[in-house]
C-alpha positions as CSV (number, residue, x, y, z in Angstrom):
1,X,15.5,10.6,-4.1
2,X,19.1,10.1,-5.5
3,X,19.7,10.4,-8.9
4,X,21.1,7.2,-9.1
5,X,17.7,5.6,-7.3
6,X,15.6,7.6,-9.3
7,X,17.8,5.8,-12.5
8,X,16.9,2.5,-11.0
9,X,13.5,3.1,-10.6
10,X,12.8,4.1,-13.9
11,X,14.4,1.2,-15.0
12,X,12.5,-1.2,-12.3
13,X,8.9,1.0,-14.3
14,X,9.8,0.1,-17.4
15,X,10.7,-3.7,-17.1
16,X,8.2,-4.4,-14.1
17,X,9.4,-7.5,-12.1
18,X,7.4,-9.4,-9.7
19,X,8.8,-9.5,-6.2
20,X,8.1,-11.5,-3.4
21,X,7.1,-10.5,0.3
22,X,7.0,-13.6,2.3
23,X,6.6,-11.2,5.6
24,X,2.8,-9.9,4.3
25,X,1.5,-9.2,8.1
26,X,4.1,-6.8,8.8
27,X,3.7,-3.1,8.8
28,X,6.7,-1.6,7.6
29,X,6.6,-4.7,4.6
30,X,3.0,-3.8,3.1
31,X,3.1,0.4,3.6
32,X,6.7,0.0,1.0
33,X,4.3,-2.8,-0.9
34,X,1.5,0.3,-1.2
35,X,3.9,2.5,-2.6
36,X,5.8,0.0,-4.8
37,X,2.0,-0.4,-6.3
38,X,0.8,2.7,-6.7
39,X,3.9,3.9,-8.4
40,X,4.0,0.9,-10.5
41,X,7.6,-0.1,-9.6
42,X,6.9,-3.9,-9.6
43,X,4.1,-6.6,-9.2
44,X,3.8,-7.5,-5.7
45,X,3.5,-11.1,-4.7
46,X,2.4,-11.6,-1.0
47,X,1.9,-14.9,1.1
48,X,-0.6,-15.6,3.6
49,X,-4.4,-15.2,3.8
50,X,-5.8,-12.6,1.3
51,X,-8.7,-11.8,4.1
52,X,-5.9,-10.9,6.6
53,X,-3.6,-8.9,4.4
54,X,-6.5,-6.8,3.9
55,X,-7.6,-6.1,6.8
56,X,-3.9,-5.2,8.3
57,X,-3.5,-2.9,4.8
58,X,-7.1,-1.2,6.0
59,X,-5.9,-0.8,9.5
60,X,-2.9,0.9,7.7
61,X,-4.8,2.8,5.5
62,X,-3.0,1.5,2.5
63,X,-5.4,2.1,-0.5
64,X,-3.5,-0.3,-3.0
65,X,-2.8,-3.8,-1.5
66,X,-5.8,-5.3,-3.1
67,X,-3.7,-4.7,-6.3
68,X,-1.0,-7.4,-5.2
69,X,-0.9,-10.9,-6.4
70,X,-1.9,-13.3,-3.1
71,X,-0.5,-17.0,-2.3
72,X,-2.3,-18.9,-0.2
73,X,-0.1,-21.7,2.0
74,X,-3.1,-23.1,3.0
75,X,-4.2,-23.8,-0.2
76,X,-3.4,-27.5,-0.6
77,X,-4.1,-28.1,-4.1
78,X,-2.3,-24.9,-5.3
79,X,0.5,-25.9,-3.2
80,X,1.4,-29.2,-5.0
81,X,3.5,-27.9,-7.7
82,X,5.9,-26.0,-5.3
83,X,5.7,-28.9,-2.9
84,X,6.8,-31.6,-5.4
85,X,9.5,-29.2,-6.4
86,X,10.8,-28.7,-2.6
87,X,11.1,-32.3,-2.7
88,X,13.0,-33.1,-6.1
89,X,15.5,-30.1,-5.1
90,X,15.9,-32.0,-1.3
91,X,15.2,-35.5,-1.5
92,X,19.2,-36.4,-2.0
93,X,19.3,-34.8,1.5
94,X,17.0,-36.9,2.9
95,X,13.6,-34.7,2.7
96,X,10.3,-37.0,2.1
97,X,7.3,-35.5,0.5
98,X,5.5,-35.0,3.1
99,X,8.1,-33.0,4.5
100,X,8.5,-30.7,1.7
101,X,4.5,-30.3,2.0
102,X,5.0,-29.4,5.3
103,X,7.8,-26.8,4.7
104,X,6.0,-25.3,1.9
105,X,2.6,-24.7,4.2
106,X,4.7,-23.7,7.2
107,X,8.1,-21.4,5.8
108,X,7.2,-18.7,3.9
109,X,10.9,-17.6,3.1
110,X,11.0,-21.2,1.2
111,X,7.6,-21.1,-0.9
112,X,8.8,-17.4,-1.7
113,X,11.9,-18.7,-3.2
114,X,10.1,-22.3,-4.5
115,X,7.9,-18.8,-6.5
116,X,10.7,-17.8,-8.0
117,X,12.4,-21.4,-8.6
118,X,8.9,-22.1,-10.3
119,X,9.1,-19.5,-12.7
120,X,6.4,-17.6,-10.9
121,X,8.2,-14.6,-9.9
122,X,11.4,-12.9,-10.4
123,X,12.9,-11.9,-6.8
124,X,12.1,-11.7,-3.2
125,X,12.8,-9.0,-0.4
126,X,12.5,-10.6,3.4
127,X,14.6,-9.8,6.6
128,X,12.1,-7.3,8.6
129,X,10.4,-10.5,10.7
130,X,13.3,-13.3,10.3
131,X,17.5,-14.0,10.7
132,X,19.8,-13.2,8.0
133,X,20.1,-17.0,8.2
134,X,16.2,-18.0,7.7
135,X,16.6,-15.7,4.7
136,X,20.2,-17.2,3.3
137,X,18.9,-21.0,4.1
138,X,16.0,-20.6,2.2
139,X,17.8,-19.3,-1.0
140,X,20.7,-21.8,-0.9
141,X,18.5,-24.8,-0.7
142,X,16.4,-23.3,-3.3
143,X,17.6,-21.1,-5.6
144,X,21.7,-21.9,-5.0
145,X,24.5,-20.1,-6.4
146,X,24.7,-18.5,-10.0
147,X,26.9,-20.9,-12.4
148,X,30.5,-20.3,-11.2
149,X,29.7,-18.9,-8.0
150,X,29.9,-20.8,-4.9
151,X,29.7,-18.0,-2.7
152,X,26.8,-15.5,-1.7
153,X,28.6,-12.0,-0.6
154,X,26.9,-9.0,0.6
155,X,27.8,-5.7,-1.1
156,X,27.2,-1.9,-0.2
157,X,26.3,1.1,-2.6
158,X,27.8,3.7,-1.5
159,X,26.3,6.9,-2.5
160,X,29.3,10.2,-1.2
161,X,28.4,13.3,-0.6
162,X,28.1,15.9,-3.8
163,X,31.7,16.9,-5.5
164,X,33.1,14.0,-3.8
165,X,36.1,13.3,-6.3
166,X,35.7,9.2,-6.0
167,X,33.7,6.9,-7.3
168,X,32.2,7.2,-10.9
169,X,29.6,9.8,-10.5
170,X,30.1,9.8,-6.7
171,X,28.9,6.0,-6.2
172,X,31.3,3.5,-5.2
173,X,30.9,-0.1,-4.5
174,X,32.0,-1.9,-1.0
175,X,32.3,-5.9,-1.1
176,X,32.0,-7.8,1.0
177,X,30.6,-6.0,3.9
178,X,27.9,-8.3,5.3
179,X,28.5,-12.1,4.8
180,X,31.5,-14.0,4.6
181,X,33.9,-13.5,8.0
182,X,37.1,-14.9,6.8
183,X,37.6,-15.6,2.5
184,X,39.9,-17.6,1.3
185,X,41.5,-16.5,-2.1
186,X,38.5,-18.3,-4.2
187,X,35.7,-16.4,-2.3
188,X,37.8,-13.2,-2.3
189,X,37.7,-14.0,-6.4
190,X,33.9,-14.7,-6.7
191,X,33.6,-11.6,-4.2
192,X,35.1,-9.3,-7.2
193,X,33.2,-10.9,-10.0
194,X,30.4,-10.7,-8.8
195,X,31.0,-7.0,-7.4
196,X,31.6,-5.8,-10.5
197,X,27.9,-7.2,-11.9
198,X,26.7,-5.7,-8.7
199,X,28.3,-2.3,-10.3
200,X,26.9,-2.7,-13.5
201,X,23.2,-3.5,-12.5
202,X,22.8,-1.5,-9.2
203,X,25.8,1.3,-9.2
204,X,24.9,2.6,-12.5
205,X,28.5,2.1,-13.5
206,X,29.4,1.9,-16.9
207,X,33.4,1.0,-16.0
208,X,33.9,-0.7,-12.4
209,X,37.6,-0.6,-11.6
210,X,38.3,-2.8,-9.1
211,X,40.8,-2.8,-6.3
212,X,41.9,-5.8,-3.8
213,X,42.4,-3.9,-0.7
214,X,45.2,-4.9,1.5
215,X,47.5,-3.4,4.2
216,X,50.4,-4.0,1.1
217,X,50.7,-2.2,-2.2
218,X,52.3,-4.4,-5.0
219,X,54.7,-6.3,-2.4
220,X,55.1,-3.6,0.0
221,X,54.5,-6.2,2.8
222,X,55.2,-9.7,3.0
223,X,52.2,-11.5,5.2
224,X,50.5,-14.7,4.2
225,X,47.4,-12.4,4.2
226,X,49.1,-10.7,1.6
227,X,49.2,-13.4,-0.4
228,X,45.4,-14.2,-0.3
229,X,44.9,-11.1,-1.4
230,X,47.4,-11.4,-4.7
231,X,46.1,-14.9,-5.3
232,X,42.6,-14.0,-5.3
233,X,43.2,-11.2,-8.2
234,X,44.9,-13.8,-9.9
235,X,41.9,-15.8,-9.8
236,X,39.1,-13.0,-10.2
237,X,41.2,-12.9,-13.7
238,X,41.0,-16.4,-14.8
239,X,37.0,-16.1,-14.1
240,X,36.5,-12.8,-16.1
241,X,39.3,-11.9,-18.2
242,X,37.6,-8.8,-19.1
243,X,37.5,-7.3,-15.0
244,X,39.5,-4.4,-14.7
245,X,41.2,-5.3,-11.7
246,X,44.3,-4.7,-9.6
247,X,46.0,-6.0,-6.1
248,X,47.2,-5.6,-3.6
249,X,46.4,-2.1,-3.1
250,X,46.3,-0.4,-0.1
251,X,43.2,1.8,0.6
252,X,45.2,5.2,-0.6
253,X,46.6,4.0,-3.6
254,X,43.6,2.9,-4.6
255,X,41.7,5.9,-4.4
256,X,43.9,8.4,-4.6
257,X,45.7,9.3,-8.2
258,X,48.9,10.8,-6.9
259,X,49.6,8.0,-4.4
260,X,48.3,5.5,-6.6
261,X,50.8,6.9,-9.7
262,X,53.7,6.4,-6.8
263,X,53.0,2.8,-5.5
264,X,51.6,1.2,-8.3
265,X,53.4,2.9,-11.1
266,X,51.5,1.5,-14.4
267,X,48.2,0.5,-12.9
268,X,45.1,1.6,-14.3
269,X,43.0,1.0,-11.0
270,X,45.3,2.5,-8.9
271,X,44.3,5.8,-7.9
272,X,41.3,5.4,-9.8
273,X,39.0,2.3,-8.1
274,X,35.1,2.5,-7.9
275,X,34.9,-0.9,-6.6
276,X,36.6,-1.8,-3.4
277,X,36.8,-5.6,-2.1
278,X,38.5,-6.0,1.1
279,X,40.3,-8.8,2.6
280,X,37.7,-10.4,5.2
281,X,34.9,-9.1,6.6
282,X,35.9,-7.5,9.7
283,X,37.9,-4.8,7.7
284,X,34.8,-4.2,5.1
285,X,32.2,-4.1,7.9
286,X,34.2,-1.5,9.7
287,X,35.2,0.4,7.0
288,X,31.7,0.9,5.3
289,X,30.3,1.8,8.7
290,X,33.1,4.4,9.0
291,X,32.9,6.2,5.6
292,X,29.3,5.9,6.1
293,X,29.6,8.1,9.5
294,X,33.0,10.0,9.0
295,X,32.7,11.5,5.6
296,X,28.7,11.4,5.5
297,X,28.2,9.1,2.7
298,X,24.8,7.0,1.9
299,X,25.2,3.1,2.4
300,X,22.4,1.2,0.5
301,X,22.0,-2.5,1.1
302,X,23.7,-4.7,1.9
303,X,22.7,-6.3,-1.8
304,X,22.9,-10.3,-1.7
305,X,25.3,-11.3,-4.5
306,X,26.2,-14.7,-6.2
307,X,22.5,-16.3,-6.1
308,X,21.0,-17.8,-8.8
309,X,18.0,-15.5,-8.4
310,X,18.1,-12.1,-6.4
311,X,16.9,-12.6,-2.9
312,X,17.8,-9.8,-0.6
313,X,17.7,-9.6,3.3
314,X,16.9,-6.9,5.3
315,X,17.5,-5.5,8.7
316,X,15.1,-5.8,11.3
317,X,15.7,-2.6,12.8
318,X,14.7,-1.2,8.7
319,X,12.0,1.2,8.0
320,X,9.7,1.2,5.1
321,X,11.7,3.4,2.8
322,X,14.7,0.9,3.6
323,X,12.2,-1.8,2.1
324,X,10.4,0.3,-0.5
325,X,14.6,0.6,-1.7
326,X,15.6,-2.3,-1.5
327,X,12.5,-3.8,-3.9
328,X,14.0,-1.3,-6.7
329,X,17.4,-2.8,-6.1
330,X,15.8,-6.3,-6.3
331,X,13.8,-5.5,-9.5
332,X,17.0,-4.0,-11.0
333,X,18.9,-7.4,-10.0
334,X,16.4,-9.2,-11.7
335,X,16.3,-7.2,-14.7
336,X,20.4,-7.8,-14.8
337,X,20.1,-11.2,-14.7
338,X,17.4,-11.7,-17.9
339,X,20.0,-9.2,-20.0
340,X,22.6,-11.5,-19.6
């Protein structure tokens, strides 16, 4: 394991967080939930019927799902508190009781996040079985957005090959590679504040410098998409006068010292960025995928950012280890969340 993982499990051990699996049937979900366990990474919360989940974990040969905490939907009395609460949080939108009742019974992905609303557990991990949207819909009409955030983004850890000369300690950060398709110049803002927490709690970074990527460097270009880009560091500012941030960049100056010293003469992220938030999400997607293939580099997540509460989504095509990493993120997201 990375050292940075191995960092982030040791900090998930020693401030253990109890995540939930809302997907408890599925075989790539419990096998990471058996090694979460035994290595006593987090407290596992699954939902369904404790009899089934055993016998799938036997036919697994999994040896320590017994240890995991079980919530029964079809347990009508214990469902009550998370029901009521469904409806309180929907009933301005037009959801009746026995709605709610209904949805809590039926949707996993929103009693997992009712768990957490609840005070009953910390995060939840979901994606292997469902949409990115059943996963998103769940947490906005639960959980919502963290105060001053009305935006979830996605955001990648990139972990570059050894003696890379980028990133701090080799890890970069990629935002927002996953969500958003076109944001204007107040996403693009919430994007960078929240990627530099997403730095701080997951990229082991102890001094994100943040670059607003764009095809201009300091008014090199004149496009209105150049303008979003300007705007949006503007704002990123007003919200957290203490980012270190810059833009527009383009990728080189960014990065690079030397180019950075001759386009942005004076910056102190130019040449020097660890965190990198691009323009809309076609040029993020296709730029982690190609750094990802081209120079070799590790891309963990995407990481859900800008929720009240972490909730994370995964890809369908994952594997257990994908899962099993993406709990330790989770936990670490958590534990960010009760520091500040």
């Amino acid at each position: 394991m990375e050292p940075l993982f191995e960092k982030l499990k040791g900090n998930a051990v020693a401030s253990k967080q109890r995540i939930v699996l809302p997907e408890s049937l599925e075989g790539r979900t419990l096998t990471a939930a058996d090694r979460v366990i035994g290595e006593g990474i987090a407290d596992i919360v699954l939902i369904g019927d404790r009899g089934q989940i055993l016998a799938k974990a036997g036919e697994l040969g999994l040896k320590n799902i017994d240890k995991a905490a079980v919530v029964n939907p079809d347990d009508a009395r214990a469902m009550e508190p998370y029901a009521e609460l469904l409806y309180e949080l929907r009933k301005a939108k037009g959801m009746t009781l026995e709605q709610a009742q209904a949805k809590v019974k039926e949707d996993p992905l929103y009693l997992g996040c009712l768990l957490i609303k609840h005070g009953d557990a910390d995060g939840q991990v979901a994606g292997a079985m469902n949409t990115t949207g059943n996963v998103l819909r769940a947490a906005f009409q639960v959980l919502k957005t963290a105060p001053g955030i009305k935006s979830v983004s996605g955001a990648f850890i990139m972990l570059l090959p050894e003696g890379s000369p980028y990133g701090e300690n080799g890890v970069m950060v990629f935002a927002d590679c996953a969500v958003l398709p076109d944001p204007d110049a107040q996403q693009l803002a919430q994007i960078a504040v929240c990627a530099d927490q997403t730095a701080r709690a997951l990229g082991g970074m102890s001094d994100p410098k943040i670059a607003m990527l764009s095809f201009s460097t300091k008014g090199s270009a004149s496009h209105e998409r150049v303008d979003k880009v300007v705007e949006a560091t503007r704002l990123a500012r007003e919200m957290n006068p203490d980012l270190k941030i810059d833009g527009e960049l383009q990728a080189d100056a960014a990065i690079v010292p030397s180019v950075g010293a001759s386009k942005a003469l004076g910056s102190e992220i130019a040449g020097h960025a660890n965190v990198l938030v691009f323009p809309d999400l076609g040029v993020g997607n296709i730029a982690y995928k190609l750094v990802q293939r081209l120079a070799g580099a590790k891309a963990v997540g995407p990481v859900l950012q800008g929720l009240a509460a972490p909730v994370n989504d995964l890809s369908r095509g994952c594997n257990d280890d994908d899962i099993y990493r993406t709990i330790i993120l989770t936990c670490n997201q958590a534990i960010n969340k009760q520091q500040n």
